[in-house]
Biopython code that builds the backbone (N, CA, C, O; Angstrom):
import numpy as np
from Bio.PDB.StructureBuilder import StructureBuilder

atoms = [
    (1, "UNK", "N", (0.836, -1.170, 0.000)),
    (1, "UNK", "CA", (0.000, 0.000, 0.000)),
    (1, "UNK", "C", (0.886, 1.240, 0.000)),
    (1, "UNK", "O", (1.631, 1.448, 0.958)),
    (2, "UNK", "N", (0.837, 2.016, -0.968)),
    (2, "UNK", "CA", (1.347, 3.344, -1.100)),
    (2, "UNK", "C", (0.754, 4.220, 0.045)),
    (2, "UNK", "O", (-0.177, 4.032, 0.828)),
    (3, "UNK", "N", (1.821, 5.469, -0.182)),
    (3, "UNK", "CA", (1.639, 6.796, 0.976)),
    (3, "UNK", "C", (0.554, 7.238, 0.759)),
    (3, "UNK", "O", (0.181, 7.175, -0.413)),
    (4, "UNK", "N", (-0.122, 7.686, 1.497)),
    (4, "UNK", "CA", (-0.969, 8.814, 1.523)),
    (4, "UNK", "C", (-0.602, 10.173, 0.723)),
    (4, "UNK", "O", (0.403, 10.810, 1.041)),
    (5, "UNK", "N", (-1.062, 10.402, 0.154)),
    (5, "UNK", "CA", (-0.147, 12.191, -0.632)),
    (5, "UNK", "C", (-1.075, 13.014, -0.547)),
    (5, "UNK", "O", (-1.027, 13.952, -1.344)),
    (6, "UNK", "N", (-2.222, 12.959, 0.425)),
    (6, "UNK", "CA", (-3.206, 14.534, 0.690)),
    (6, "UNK", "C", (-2.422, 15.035, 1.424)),
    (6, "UNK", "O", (-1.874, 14.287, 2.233)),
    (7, "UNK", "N", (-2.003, 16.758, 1.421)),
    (7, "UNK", "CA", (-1.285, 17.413, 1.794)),
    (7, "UNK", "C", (0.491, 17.233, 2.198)),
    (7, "UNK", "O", (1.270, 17.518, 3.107)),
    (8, "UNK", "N", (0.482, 16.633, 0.992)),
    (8, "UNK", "CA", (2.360, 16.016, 1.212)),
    (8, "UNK", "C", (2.852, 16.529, -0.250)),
    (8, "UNK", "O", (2.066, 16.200, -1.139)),
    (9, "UNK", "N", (3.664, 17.056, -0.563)),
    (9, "UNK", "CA", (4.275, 17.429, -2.215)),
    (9, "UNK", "C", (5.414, 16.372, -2.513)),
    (9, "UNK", "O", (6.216, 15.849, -1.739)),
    (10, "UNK", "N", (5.229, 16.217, -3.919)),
    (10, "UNK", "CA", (6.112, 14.891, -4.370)),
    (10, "UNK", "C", (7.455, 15.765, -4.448)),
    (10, "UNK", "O", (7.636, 16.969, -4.267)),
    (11, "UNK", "N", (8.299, 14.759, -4.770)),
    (11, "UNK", "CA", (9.562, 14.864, -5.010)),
    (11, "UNK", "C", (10.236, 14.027, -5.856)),
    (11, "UNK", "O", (10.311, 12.936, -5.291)),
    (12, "UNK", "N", (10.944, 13.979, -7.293)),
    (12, "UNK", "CA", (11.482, 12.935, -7.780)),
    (12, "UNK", "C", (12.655, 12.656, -7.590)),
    (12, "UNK", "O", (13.399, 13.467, -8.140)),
    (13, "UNK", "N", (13.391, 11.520, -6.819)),
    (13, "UNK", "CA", (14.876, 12.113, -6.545)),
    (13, "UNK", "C", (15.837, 10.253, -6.523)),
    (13, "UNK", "O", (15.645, 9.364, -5.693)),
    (14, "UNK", "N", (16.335, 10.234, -7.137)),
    (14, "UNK", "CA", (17.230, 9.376, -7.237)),
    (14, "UNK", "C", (16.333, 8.325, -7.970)),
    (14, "UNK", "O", (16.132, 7.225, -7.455)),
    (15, "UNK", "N", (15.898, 8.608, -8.949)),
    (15, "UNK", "CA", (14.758, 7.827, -9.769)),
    (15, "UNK", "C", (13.322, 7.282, -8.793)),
    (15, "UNK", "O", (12.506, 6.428, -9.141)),
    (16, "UNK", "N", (13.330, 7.796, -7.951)),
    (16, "UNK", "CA", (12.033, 7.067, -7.025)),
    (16, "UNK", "C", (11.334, 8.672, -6.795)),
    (16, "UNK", "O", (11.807, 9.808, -6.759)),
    (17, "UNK", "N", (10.271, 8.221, -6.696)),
    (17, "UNK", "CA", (9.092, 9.177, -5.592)),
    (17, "UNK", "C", (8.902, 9.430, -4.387)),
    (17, "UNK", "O", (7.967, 8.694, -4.072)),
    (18, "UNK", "N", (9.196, 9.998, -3.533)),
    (18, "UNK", "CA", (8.835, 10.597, -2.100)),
    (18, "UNK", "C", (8.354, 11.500, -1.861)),
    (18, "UNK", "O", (8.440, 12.324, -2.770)),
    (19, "UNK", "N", (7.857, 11.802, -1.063)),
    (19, "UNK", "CA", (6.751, 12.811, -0.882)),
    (19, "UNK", "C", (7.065, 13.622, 0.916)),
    (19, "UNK", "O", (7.727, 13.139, 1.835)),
    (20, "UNK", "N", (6.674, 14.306, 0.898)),
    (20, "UNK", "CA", (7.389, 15.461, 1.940)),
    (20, "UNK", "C", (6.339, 16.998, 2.424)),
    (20, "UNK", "O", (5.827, 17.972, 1.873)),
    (21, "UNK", "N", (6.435, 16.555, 3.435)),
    (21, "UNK", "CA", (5.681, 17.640, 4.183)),
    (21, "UNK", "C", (6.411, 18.221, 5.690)),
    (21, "UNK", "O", (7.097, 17.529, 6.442)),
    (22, "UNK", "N", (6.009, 19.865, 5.912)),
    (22, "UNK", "CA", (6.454, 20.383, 7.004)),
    (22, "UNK", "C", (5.383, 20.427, 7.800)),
    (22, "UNK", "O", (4.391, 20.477, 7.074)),
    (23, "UNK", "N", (5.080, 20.433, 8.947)),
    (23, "UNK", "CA", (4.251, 20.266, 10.421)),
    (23, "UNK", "C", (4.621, 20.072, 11.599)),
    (23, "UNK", "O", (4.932, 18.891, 11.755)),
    (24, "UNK", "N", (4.733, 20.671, 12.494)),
    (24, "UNK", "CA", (5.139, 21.221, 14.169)),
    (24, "UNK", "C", (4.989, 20.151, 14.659)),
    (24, "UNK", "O", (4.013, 19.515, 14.263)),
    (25, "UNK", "N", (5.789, 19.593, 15.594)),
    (25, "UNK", "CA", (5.658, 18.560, 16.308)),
    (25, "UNK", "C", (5.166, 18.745, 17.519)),
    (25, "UNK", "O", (6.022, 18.676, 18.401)),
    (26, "UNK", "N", (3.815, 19.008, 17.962)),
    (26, "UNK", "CA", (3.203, 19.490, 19.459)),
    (26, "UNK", "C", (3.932, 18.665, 20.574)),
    (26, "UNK", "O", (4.203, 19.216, 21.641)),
    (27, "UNK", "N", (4.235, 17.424, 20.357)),
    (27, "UNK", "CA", (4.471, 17.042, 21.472)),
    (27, "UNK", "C", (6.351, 16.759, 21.770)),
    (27, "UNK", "O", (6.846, 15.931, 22.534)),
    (28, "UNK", "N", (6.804, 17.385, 21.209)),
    (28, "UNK", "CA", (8.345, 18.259, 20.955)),
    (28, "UNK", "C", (8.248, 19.838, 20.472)),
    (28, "UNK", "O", (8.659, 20.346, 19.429)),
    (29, "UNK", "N", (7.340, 20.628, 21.958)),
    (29, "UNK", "CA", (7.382, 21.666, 22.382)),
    (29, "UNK", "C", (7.671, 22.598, 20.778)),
    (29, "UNK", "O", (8.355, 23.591, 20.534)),
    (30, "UNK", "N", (6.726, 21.657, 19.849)),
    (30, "UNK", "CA", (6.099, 22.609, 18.859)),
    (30, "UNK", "C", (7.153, 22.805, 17.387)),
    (30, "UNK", "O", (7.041, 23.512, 16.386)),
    (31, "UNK", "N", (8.329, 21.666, 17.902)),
    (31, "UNK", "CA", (9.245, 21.650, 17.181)),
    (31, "UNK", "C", (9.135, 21.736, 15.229)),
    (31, "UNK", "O", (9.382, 20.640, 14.726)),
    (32, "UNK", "N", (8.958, 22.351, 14.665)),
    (32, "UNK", "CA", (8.721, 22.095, 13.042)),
    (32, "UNK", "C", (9.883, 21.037, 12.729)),
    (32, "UNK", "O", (11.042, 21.070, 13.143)),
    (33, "UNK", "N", (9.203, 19.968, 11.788)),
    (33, "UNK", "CA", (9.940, 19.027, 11.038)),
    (33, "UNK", "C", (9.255, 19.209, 10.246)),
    (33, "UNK", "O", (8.154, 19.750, 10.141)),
    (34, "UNK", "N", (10.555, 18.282, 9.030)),
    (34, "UNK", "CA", (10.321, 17.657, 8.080)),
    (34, "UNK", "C", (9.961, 16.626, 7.805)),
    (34, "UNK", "O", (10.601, 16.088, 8.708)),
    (35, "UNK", "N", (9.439, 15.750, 7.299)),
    (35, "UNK", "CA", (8.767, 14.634, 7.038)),
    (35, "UNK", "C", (9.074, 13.965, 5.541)),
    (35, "UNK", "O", (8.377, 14.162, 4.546)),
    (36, "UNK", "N", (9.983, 13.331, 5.584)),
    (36, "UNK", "CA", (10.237, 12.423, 3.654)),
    (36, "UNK", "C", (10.087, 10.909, 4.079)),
    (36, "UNK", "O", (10.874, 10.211, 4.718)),
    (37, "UNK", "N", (8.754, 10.575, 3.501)),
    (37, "UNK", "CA", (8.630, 9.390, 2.999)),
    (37, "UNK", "C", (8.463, 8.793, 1.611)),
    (37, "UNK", "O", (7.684, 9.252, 0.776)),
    (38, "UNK", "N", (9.326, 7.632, 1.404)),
    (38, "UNK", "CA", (9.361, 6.951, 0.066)),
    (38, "UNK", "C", (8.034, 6.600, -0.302)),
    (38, "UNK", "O", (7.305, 6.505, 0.685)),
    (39, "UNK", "N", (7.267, 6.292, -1.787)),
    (39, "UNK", "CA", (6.218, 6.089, -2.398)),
    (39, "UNK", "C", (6.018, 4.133, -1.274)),
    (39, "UNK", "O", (5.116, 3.882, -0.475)),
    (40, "UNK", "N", (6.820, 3.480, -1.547)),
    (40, "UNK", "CA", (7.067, 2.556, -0.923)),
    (40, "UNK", "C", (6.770, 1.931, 0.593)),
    (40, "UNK", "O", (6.587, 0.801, 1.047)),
    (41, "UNK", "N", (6.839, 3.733, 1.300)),
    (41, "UNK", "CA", (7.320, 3.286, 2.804)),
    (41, "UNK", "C", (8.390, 3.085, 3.213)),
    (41, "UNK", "O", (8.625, 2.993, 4.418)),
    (42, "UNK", "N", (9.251, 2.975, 2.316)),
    (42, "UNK", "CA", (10.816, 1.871, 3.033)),
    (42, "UNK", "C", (11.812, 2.722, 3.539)),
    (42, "UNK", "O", (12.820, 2.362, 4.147)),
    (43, "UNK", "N", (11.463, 3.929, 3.245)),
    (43, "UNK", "CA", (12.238, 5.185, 3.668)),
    (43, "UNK", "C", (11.758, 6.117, 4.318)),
    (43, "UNK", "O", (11.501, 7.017, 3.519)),
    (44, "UNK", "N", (11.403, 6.500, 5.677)),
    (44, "UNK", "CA", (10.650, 7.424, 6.153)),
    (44, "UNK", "C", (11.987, 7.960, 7.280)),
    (44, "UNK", "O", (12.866, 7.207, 7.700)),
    (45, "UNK", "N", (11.856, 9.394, 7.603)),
    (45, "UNK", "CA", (12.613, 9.966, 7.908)),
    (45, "UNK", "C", (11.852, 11.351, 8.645)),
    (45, "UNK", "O", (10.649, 11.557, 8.485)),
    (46, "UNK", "N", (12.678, 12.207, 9.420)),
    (46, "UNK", "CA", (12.104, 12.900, 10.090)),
    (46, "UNK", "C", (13.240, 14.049, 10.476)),
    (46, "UNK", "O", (14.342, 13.613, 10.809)),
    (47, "UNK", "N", (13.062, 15.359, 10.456)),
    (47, "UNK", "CA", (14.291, 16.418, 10.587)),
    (47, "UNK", "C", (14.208, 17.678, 11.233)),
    (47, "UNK", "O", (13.820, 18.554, 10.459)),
    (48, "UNK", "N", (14.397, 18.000, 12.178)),
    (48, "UNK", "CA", (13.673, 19.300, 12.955)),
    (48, "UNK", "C", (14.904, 20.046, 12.433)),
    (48, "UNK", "O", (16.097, 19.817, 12.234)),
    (49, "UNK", "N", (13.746, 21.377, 12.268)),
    (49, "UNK", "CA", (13.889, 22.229, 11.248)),
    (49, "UNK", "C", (14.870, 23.403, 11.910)),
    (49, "UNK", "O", (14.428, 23.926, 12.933)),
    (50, "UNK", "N", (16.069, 23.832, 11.455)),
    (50, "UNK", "CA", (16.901, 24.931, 12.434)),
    (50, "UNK", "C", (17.700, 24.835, 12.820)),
    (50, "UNK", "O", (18.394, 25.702, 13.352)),
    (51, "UNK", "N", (17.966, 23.329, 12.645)),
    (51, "UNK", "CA", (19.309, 22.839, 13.171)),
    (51, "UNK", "C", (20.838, 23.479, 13.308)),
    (51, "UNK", "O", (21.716, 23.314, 14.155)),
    (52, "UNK", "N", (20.761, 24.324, 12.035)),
    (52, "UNK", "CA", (21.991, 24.763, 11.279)),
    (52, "UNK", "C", (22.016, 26.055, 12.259)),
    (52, "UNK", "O", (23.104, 26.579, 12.019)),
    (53, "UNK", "N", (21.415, 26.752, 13.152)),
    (53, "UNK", "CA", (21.030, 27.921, 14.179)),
    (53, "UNK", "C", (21.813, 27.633, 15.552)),
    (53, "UNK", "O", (22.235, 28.384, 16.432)),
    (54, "UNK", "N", (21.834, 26.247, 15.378)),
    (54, "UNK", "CA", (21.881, 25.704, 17.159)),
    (54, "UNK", "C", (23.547, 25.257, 17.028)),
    (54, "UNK", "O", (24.057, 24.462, 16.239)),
    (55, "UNK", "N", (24.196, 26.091, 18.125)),
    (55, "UNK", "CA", (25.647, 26.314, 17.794)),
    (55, "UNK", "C", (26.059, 24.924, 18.792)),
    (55, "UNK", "O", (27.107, 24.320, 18.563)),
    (56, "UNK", "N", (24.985, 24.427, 20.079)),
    (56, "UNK", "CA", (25.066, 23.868, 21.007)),
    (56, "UNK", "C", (25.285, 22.190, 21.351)),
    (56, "UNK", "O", (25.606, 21.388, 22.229)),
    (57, "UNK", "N", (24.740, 22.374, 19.590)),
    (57, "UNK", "CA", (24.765, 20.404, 19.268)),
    (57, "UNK", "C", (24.807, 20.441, 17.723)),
    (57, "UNK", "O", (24.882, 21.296, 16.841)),
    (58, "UNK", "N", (24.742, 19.386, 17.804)),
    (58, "UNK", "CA", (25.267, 18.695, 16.481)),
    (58, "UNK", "C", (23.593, 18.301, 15.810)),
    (58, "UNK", "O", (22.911, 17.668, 16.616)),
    (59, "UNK", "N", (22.860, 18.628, 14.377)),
    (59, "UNK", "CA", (22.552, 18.324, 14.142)),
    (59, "UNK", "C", (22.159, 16.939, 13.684)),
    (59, "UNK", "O", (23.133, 16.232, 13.427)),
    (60, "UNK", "N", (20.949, 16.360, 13.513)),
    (60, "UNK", "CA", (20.376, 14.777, 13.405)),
    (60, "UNK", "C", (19.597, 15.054, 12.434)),
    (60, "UNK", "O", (19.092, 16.083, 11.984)),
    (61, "UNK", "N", (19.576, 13.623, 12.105)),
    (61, "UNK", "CA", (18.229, 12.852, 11.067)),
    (61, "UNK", "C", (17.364, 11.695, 11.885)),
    (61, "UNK", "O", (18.075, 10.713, 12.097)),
    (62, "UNK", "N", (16.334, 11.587, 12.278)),
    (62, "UNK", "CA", (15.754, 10.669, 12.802)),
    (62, "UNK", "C", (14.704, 9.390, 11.703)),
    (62, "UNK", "O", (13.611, 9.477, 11.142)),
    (63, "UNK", "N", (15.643, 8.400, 11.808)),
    (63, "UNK", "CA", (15.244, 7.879, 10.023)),
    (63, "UNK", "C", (13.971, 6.056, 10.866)),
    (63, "UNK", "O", (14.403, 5.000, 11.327)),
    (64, "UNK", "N", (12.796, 6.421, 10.730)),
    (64, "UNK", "CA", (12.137, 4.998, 11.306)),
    (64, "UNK", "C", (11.999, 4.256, 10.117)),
    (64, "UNK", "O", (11.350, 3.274, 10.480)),
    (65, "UNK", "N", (12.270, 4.120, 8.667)),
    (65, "UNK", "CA", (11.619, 3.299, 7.326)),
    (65, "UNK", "C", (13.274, 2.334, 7.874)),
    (65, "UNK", "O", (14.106, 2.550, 8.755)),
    (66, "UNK", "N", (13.126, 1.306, 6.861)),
    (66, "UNK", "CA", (14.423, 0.252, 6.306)),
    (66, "UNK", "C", (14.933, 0.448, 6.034)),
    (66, "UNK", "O", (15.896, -0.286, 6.256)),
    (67, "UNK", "N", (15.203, 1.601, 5.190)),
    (67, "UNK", "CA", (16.582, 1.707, 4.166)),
    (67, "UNK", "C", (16.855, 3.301, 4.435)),
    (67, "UNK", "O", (16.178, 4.310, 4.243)),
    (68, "UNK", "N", (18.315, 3.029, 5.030)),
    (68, "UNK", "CA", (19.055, 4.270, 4.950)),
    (68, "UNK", "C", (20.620, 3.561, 4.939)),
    (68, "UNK", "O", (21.126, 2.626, 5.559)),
    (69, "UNK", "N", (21.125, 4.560, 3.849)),
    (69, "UNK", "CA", (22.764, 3.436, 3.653)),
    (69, "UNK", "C", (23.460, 3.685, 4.674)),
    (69, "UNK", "O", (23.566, 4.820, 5.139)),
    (70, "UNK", "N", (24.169, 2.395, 5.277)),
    (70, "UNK", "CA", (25.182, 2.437, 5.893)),
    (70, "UNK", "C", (24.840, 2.085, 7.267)),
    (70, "UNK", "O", (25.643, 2.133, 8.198)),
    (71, "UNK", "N", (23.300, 1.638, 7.385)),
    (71, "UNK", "CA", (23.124, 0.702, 8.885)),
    (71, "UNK", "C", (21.574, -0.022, 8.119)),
    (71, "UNK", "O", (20.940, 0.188, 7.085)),
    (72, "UNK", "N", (21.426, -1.127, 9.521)),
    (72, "UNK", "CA", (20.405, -1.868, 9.014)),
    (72, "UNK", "C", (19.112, -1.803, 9.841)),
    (72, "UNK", "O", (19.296, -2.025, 11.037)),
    (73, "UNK", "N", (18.121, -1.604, 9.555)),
    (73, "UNK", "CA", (17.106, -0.989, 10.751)),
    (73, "UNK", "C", (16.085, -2.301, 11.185)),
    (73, "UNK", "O", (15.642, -2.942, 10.232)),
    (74, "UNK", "N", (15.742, -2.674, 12.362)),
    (74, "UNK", "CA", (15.349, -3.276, 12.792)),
    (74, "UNK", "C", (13.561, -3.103, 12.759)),
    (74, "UNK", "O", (13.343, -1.905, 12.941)),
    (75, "UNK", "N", (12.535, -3.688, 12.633)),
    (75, "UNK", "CA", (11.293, -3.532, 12.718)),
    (75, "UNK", "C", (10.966, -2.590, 13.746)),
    (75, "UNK", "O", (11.307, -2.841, 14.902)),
    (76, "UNK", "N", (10.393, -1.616, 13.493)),
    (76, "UNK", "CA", (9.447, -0.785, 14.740)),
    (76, "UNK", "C", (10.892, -0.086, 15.269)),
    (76, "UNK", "O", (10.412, 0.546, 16.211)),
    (77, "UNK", "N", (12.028, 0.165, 15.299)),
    (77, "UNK", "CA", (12.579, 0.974, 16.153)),
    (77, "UNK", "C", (13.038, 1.810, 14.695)),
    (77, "UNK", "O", (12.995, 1.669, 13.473)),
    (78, "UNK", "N", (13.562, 2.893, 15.876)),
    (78, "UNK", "CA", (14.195, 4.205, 14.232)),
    (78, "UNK", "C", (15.523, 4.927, 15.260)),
    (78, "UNK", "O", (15.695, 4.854, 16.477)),
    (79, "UNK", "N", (16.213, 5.529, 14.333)),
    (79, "UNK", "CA", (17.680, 5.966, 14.953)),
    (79, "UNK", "C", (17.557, 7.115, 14.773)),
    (79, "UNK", "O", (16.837, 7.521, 13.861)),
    (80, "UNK", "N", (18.211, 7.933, 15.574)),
    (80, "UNK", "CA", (18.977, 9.018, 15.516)),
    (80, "UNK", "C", (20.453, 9.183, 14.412)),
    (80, "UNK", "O", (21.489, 8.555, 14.630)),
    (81, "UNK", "N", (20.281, 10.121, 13.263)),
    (81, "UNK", "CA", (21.920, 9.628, 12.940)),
    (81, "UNK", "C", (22.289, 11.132, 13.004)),
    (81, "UNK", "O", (21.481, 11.980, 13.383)),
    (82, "UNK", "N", (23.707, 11.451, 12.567)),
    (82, "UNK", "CA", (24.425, 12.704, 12.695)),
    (82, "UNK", "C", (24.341, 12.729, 11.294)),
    (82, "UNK", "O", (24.631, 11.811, 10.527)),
    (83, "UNK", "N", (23.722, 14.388, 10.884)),
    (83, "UNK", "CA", (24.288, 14.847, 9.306)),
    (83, "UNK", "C", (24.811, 16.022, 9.217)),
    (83, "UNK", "O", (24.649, 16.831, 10.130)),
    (84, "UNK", "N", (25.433, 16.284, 8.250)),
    (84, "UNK", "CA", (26.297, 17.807, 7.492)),
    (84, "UNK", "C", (24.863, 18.693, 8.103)),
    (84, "UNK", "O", (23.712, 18.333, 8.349)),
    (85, "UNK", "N", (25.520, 19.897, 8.190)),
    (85, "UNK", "CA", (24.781, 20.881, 8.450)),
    (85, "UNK", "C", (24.578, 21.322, 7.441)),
    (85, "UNK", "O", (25.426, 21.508, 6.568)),
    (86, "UNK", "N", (22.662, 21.733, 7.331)),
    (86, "UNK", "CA", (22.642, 21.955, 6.131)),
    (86, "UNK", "C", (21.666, 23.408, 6.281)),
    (86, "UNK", "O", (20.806, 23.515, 7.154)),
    (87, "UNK", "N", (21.960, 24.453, 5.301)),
    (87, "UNK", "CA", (20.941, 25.556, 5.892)),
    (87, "UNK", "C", (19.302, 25.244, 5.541)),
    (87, "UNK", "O", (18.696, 25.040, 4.489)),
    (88, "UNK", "N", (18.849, 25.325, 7.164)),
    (88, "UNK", "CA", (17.697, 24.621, 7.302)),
    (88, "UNK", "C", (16.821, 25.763, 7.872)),
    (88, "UNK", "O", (15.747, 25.448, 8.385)),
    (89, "UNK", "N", (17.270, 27.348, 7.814)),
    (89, "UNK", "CA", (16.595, 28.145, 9.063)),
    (89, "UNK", "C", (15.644, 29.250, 7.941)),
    (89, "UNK", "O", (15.051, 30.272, 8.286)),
    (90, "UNK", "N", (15.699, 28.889, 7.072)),
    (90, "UNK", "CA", (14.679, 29.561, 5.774)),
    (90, "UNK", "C", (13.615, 28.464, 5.205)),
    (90, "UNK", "O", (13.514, 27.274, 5.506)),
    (91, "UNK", "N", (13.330, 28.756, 4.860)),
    (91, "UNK", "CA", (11.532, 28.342, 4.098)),
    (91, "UNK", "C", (12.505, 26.782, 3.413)),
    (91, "UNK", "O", (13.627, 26.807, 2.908)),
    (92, "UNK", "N", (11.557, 25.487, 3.641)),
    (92, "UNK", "CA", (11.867, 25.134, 2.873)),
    (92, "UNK", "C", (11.623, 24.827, 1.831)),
    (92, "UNK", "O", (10.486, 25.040, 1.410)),
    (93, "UNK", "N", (12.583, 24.216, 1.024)),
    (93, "UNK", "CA", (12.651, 24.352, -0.594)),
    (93, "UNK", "C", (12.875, 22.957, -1.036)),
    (93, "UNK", "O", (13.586, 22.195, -0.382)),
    (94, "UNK", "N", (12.183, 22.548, -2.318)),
    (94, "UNK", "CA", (13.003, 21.342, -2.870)),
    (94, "UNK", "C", (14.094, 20.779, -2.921)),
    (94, "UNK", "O", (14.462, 19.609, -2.814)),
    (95, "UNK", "N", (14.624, 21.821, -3.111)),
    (95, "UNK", "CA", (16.421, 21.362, -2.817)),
    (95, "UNK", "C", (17.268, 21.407, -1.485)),
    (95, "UNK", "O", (18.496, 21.366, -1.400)),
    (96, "UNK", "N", (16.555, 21.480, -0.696)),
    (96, "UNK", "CA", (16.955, 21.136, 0.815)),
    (96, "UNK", "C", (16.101, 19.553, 0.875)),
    (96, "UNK", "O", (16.723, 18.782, 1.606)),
    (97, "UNK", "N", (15.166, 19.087, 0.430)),
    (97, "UNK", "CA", (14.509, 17.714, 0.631)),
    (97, "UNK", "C", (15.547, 17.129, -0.262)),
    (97, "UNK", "O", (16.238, 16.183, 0.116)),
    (98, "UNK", "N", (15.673, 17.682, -1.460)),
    (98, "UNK", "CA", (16.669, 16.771, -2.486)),
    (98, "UNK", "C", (18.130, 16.398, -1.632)),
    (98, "UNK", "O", (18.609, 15.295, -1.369)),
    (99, "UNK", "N", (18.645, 17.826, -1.305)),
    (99, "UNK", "CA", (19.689, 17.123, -0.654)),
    (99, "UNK", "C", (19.808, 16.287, 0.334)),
    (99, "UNK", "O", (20.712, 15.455, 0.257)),
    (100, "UNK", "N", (19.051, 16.296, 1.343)),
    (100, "UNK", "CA", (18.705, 15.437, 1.968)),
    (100, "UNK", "C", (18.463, 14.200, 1.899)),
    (100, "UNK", "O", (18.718, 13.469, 2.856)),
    (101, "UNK", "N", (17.901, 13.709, 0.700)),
    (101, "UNK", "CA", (17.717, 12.408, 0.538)),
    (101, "UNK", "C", (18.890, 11.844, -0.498)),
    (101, "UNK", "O", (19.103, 10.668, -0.794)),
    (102, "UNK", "N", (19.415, 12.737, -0.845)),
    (102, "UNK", "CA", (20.635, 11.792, -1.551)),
    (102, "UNK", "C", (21.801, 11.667, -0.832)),
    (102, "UNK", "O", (22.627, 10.844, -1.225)),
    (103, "UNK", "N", (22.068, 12.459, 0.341)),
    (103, "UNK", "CA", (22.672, 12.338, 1.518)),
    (103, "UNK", "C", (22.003, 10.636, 2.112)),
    (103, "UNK", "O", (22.657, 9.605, 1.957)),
    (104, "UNK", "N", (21.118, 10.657, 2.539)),
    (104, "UNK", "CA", (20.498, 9.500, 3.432)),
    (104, "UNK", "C", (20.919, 8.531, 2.160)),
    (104, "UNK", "O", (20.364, 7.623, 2.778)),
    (105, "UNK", "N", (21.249, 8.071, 1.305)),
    (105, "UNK", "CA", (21.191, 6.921, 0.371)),
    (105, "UNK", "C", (22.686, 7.024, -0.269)),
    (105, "UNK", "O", (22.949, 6.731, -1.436)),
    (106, "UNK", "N", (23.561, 7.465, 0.639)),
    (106, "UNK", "CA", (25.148, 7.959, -0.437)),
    (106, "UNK", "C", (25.725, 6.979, 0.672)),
    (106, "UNK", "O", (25.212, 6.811, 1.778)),
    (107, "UNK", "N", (26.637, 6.485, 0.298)),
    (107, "UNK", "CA", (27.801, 6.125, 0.964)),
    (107, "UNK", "C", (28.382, 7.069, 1.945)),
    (107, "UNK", "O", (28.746, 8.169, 1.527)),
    (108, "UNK", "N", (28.531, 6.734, 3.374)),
    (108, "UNK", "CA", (29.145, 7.388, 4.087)),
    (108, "UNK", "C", (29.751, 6.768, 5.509)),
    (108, "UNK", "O", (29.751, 5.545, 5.648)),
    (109, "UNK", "N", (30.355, 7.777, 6.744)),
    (109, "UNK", "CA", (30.288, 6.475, 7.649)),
    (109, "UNK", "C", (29.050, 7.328, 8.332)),
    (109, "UNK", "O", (28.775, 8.516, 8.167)),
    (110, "UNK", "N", (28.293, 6.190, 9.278)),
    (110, "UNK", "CA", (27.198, 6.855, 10.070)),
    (110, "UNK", "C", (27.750, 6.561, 11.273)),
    (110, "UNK", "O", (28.524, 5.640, 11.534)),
    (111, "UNK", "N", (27.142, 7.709, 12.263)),
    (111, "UNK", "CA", (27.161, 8.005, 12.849)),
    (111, "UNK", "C", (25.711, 8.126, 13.938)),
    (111, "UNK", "O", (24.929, 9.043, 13.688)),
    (112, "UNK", "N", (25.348, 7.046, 15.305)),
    (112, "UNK", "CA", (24.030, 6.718, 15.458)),
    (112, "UNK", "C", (24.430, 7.114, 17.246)),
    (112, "UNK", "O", (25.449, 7.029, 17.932)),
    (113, "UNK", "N", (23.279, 7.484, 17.438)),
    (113, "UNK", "CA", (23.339, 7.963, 18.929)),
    (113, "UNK", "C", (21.954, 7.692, 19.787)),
    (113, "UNK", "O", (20.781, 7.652, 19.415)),
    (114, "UNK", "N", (22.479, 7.545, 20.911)),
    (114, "UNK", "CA", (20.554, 6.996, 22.440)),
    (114, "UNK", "C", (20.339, 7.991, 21.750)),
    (114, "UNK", "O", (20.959, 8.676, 20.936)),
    (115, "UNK", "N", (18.836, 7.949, 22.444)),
    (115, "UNK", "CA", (17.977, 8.464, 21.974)),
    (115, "UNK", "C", (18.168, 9.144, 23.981)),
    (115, "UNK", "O", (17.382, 9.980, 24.427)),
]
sb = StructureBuilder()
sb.init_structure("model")
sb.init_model(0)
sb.init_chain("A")
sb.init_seg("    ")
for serial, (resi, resn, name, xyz) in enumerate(atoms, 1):
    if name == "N":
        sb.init_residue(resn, " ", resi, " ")
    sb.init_atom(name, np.array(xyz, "f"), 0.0, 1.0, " ", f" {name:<3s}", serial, name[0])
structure = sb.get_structure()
């Protein structure tokens, strides 16, 4: 069963479809993320928005789908990983989702942290 795509905008990016939406996370004190999930499911991911602002920590990707290169994800749990800082503190744009997801699917080393 495919995604849902009422109120989500597509994206074509590494020959596949994902789809992507921004919405506040109420119960992370209102936090705005991002939201990219694959047409599939197999890739769902999650990114609070501003990161690139916060001098105090190290920006994350919080990835719950199967496939993200360079670890193997277990049913029902999702990771924390470390990514490049990317400017995230303006409107976003296609090409902040694009980069993003060809980041999550590139060769790299990861980097996974408690939650």
């Amino acid at each position: 069963m495919g995604v849902s795509k009422k109120g989500k905008r597509r994206i074509v990016c590494l020959n596949r479809d994902f789809y992507w939406y921004v919405t506040p996370d109420w119960e992370d004190a209102g936090q705005v993320k991002l939201h990219i999930i694959s047409e599939d499911k197999q890739f769902i991911a999650a990114y609070n928005m501003g990161q690139s602002c916060q001098l105090d920590s190290s920006p994350f990707i919080v990835i719950q789908g199967k496939q993200f290169e360079g670890i193997v994800m277990e049913n029902g749990c999702y990771k924390r990983i470390l990514t490049p800082v990317w400017e995230d503190d303006t409107v976003i744009t296609p090409d902040i989702v694009a980069r993003i997801i060809v980041w999550c699917f590139s060769v790299k080393e990861v980097v996974t942290f408690a939650v």
